[in-house]
N, C-alpha and C positions, 0 to 999 in steps of 0.2 A: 262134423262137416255138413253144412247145410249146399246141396247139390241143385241147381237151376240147369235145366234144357231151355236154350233160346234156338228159336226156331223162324231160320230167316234171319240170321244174325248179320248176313252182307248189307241189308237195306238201309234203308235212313234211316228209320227208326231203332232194325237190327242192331247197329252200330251202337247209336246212343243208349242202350238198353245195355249191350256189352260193356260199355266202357263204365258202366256206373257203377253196374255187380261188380265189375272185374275189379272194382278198389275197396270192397268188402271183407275183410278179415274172416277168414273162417268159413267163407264160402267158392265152392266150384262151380263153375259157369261155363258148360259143355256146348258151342256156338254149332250152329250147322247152316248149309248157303246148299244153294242150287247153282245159279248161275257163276258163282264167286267164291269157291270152294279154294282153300291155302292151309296153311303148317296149325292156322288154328280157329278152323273151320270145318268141320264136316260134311262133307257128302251129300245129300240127302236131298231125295224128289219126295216131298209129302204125297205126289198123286201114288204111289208108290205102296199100295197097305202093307201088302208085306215086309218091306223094309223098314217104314216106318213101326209096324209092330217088335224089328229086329231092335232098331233102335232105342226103343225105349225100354226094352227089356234088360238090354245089356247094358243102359246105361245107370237103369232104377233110378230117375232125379227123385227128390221133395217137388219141384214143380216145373211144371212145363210155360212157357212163355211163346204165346203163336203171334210173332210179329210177321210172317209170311202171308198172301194177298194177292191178286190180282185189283192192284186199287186204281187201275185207267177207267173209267167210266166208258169211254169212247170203246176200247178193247173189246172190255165186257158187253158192251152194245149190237158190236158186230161178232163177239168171238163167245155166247151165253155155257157153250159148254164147258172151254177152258174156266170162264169164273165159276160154275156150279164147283168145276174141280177142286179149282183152289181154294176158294173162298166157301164152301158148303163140307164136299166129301169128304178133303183131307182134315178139314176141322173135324171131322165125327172120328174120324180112324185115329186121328193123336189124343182125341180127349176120352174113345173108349181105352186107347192103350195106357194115358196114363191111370186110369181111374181103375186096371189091372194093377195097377205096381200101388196104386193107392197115392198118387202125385195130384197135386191142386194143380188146376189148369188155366191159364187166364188166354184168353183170346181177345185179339182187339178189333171192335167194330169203327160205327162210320157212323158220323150226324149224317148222313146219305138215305139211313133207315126212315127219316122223316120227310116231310112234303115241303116244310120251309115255311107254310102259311100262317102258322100259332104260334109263336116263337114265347118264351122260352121253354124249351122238352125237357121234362123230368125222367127218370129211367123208367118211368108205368106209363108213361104218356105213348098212346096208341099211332103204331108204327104205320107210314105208306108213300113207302118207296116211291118216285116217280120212275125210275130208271135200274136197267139191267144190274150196275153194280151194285147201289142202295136192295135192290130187291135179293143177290145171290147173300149180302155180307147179313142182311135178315134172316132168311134161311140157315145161314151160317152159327147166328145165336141157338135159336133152335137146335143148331146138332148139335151144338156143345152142349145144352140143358138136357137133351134129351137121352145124352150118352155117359155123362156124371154127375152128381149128384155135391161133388166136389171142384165147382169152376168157377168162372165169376167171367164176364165181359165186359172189356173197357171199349164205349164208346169216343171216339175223338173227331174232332176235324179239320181243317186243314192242316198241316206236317210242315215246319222244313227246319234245317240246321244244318251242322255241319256236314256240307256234299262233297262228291267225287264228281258230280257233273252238272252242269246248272239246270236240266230236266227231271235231276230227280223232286223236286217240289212244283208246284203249281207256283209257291210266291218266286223261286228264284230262277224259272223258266223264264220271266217276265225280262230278265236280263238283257240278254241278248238285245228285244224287240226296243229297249230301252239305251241301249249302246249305239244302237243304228239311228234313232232319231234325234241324238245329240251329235251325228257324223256332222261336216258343214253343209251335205249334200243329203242328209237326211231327211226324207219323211218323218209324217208326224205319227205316233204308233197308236192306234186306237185299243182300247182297252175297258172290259166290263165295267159299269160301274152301277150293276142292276144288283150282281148277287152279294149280299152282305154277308163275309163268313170272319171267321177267329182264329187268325193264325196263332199256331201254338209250338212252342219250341221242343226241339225232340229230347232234349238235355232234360226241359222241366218234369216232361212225360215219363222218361228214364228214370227219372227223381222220383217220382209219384209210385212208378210199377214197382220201385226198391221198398216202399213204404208198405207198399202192399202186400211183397215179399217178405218183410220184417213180422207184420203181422200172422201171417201166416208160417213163420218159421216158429213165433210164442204159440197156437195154438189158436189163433183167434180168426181164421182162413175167412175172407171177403165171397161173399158167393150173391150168386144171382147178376144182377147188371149196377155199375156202375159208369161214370162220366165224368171228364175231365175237360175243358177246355180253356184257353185265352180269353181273356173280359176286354179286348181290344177291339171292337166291331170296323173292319172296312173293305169297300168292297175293292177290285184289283187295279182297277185306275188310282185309291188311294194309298194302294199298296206300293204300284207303280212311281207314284210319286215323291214318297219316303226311300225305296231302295233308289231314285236319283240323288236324291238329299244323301245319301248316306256314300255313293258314290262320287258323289260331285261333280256331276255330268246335268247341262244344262240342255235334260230333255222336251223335244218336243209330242207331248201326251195328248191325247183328244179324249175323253171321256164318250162309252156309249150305254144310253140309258135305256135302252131294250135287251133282252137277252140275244144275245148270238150265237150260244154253243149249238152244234146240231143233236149232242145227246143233253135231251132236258136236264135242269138244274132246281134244283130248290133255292126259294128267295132268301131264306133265313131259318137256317137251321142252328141257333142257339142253345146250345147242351148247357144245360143247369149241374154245377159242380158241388151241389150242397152235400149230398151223402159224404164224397169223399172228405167232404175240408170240416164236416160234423165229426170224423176219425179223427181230425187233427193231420191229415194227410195234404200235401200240396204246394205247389211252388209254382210263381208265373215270374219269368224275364222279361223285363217290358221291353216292347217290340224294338223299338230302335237301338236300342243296348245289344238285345240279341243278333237282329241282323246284321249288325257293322261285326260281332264275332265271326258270324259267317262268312264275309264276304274278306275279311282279317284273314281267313285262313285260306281263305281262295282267291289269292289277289287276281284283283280286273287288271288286265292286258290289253284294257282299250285301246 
């Protein structure tokens, strides 16, 4: 019985990572939540060392899986000690406990660890943060390498798929602002069209970490950093305007071609996937396929 700890198992990501192990023969899949704890979900504040030392003692996995985060940028921005917490300490405290029980650890990072200027990043390609959470989930690699010897970090970026809420993604937040300017009394919704990113499906990514849990369940454990992302570049006005398409809502969008966010952003942080797909590892749902699954599962009540 090959034994997975997902950690953060409520989130978007959380989920998608559960549901893929959880159709694995011969494997246990031990989920734990903070905010979203239920009959099969555990407990568990990673800021917590002691507990989390509790935890992984008694639960002894093969591998630890930290889909847990502080990933608001804005948050991080104004709240730096909450992200050091989450995104830095409790990375160090799960990956020295699992590297006690002797569990490969996989942590996932952020194309945020980049500046966006040189686009395409290789995993040795020299890291510089512009902003609070790109700089905590950096630090964050760091204390996984510096705490085992047996981990790996998957860089990724943009997230979304199937939700519980249209805020949990940056792509399917856009919702809303996009229902209201197709009202008949509608404005028109103005939306980014500076930052170029690669939206990536959580289902593919859940694909990918199982792939990399297989390898490492034969003996052959992924370590150091690797990267995964969508070959789909666009920025949120064209995103915008595909989840209308896919909607059917004849929105009114205005494209803005300066950045607006008030916490900095990178232009283009494009994550080179070649390590993993050199394993034979990987999977991409092409965007519009994807997001009609998404939105299939969450019908619009417009």
């Amino acid at each position: 019985m090959f034994k997975v700890a997902v950690i953060g198992a409520s989130g978007l990501l959380g989920r998608a990572i559960v549901d893929e192990l959880g159709q694995q023969r011969d494997w246990q899949v031990v989920a734990t939540a903070f905010s979203r704890p239920d009959a099969n979900r555990i407990a568990l504040d990673i800021r917590d060392a002691p507990a989390v030392d509790r935890f992984i003692e008694q639960q002894a996995p093969d591998a630890v899986v930290i889909a847990a985060a502080e990933r608001r940028p804005d948050v991080c921005e104004h709240n730096p000690e909450l992200a050091r917490a989450l995104n830095v300490d409790a990375v160090r405290t799960l990956a020295a406990a699992a590297h006690r029980c002797g569990a490969w650890t996989l942590s996932i990072s952020t194309d945020y660890v980049f500046d966006g200027a040189h686009p395409p990043y290789q995993p040795d390609s020299a890291p510089a943060p512009l902003n609070a959470y790109g700089r905590s989930k950096l630090e964050g690699e760091r204390a996984l390498m510096e705490s085992t010897d047996l981990g790996c970090v998957l860089r990724l970026p943009l997230l979304y798929g199937p939700t519980v809420d249209w805020a949990e993604s940056a792509v399917t937040s856009l919702v809303p602002a996009i229902a209201a300017s197709a009202a008949p009394d509608g404005k028109p919704a103005v939306m980014d069209a500076w930052a170029i990113r690669y939206p990536t499906f959580t289902p593919d990514v859940a694909f990918v970490i199982r792939q990399m849990l297989e390898r490492h369940a034969r003996g052959k454990a992924i370590r150091g950093i690797v990267q995964w992302s969508g070959d789909e570049p666009m920025n949120k006005y064209e995103i915008a305007v595909r989840l209308a398409e896919a909607l059917q809502l004849s929105a009114h969008l205005t494209p803005q071609a300066t950045p607006a966010d008030a916490t900095p952003r990178p232009h283009n942080c494009h994550l080179a996937s070649g390590r993993l797909e050199a394993l034979g590892i990987g999977r991409r749902t092409p965007f519009d396929t994807a997001i009609r699954q998404v939105l299939a599962a969450f019908p619009w009540r417009g």
